[in-house]
N, C-alpha and C positions, 0 to 999 in steps of 0.2 A: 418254307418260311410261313411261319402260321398266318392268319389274317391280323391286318390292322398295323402289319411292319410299312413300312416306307422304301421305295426301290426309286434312284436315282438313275437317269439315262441322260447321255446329250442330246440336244432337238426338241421338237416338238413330236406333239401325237403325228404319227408318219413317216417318222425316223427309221431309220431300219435299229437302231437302239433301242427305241420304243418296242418297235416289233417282237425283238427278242428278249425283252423284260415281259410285256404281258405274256410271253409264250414260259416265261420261266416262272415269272409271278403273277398269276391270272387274279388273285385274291388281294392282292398288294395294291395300295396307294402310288399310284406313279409321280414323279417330280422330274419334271423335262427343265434341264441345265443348259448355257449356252455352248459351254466348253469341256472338255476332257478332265481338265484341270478343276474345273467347278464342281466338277461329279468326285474326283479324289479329293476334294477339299471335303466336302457335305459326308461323305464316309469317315476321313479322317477324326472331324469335329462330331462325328457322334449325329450328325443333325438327320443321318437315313441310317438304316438300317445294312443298304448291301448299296451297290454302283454296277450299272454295267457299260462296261466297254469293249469295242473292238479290237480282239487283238490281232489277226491276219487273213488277210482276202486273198484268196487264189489269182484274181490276175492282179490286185495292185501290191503283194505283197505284206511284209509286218508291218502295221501300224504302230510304228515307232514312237510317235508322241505317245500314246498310251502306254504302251510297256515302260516306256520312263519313268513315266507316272507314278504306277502301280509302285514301282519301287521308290521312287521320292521320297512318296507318301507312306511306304512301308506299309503297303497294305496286302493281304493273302487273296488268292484268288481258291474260291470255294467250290465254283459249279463251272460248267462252258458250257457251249449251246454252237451247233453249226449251223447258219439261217442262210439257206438260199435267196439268192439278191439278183434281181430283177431290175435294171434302172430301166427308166422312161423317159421321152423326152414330152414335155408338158409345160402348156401356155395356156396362157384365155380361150375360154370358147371364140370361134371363131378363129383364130390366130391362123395365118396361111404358111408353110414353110417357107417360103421364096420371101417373106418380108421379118423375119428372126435374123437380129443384127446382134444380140448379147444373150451368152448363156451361162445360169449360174446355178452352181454345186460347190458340195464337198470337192478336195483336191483327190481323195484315193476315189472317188465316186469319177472323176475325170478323166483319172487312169485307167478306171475296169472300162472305159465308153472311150479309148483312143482311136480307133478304127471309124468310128463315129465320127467323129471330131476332125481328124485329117480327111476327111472326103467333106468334110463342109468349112475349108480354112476360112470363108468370110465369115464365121461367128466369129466372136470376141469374147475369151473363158472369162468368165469373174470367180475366183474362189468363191465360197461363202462357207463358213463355220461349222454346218452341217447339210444337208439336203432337202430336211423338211426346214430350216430356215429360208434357205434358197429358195423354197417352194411358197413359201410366205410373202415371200420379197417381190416374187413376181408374180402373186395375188394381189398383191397392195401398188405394184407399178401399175397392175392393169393395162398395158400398152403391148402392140401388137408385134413390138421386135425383140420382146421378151422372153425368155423360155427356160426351164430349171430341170434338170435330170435329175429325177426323184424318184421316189416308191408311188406306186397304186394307188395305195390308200393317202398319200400325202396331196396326190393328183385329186382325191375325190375331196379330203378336207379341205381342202383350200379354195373349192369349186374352178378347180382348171381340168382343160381336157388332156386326152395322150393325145401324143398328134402320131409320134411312133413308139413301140413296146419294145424292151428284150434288146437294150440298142448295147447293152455290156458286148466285148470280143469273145465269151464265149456261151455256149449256155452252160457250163458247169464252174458257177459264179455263187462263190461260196465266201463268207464271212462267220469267222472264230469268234464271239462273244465270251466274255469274263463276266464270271460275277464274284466282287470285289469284297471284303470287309475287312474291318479292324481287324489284326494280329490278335490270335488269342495271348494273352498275355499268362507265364504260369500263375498259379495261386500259391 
């Protein structure tokens, strides 16, 4: 995609969408969306140029909402990309394990971290939208019973620390990225 196109992802910078849009469009304009559905709409309407989404992770499976999508919206998928995923679990500086009462993510981000998660049933999961949302949310709670399974770089944007790395069930944790666009249509 030449320079000066537009590339729509869900999340914010730290997404793992993010991640594999600048890995696919380093020269491209990024526009972080809150939803699946936001990013097929802004393709469909012409307003970006490509979308991308995740279409399936090795331990949480298809990401169904997307593949729906894709076809909804009658859109083609042009390129893929496999981005190794890494979740983290990350709070405020300082934050101690033993006082983290609420954790919040993505839902397929919940599932790749369920081995995690059953060995600590006093958390209390909160979906949230995407990861680096999650990771926003518990920047902005700033409170110490807080904490969000997120990417690296979503840990450093948001100025919160890992408290543990690598907490996915397996290390060969892998997510299928699409990059979407309008149908060509014949002439």
């Amino acid at each position: 995609m030449p320079v000066g196109h537009s590339v729509a992802y869900a999340g914010t910078p730290g997404s793992f969408s993010f991640e594999a849009a600048e890995k696919l469009f380093p020269a491209s304009a990024m526009v972080g969306l809150e939803r699946f559905e936001d990013v097929c709409e802004a393709v469909s309407l012409g307003k970006v140029d490509a979308g991308i989404l995740p279409l399936e992770n090795t331990l949480a499976g298809k990401v169904t909402e997307a593949v729906d999508l894709i076809e909804r919206y009658d859109l083609e998928i042009t390129d893929r990309l496999k981005l190794k995923i890494s979740m983290n679990l990350i709070a405020p500086p300082g934050t101690d394990m033993k006082s983290i009462r609420k954790i919040y993510s993505k839902d397929k981000a919940l599932e790749q971290c369920k081995k995690f998660l059953d060995d600590h049933p006093e958390y209390r999961v909160i979906p949230f939208s995407t990861t680096s949302a999650a990771a926003q949310a518990v920047s902005a709670l700033d409170d110490k019973c807080s904490a969000a399974i997120a990417s690296a770089s979503a840990a450093k944007l948001n100025r919160l620390e890992i408290l543990v790395s690598d907490i996915q069930d397996s290390a060969e944790n892998y997510t299928e990225f699409a990059v979407v666009k309008q149908k060509r249509r014949p002439e």
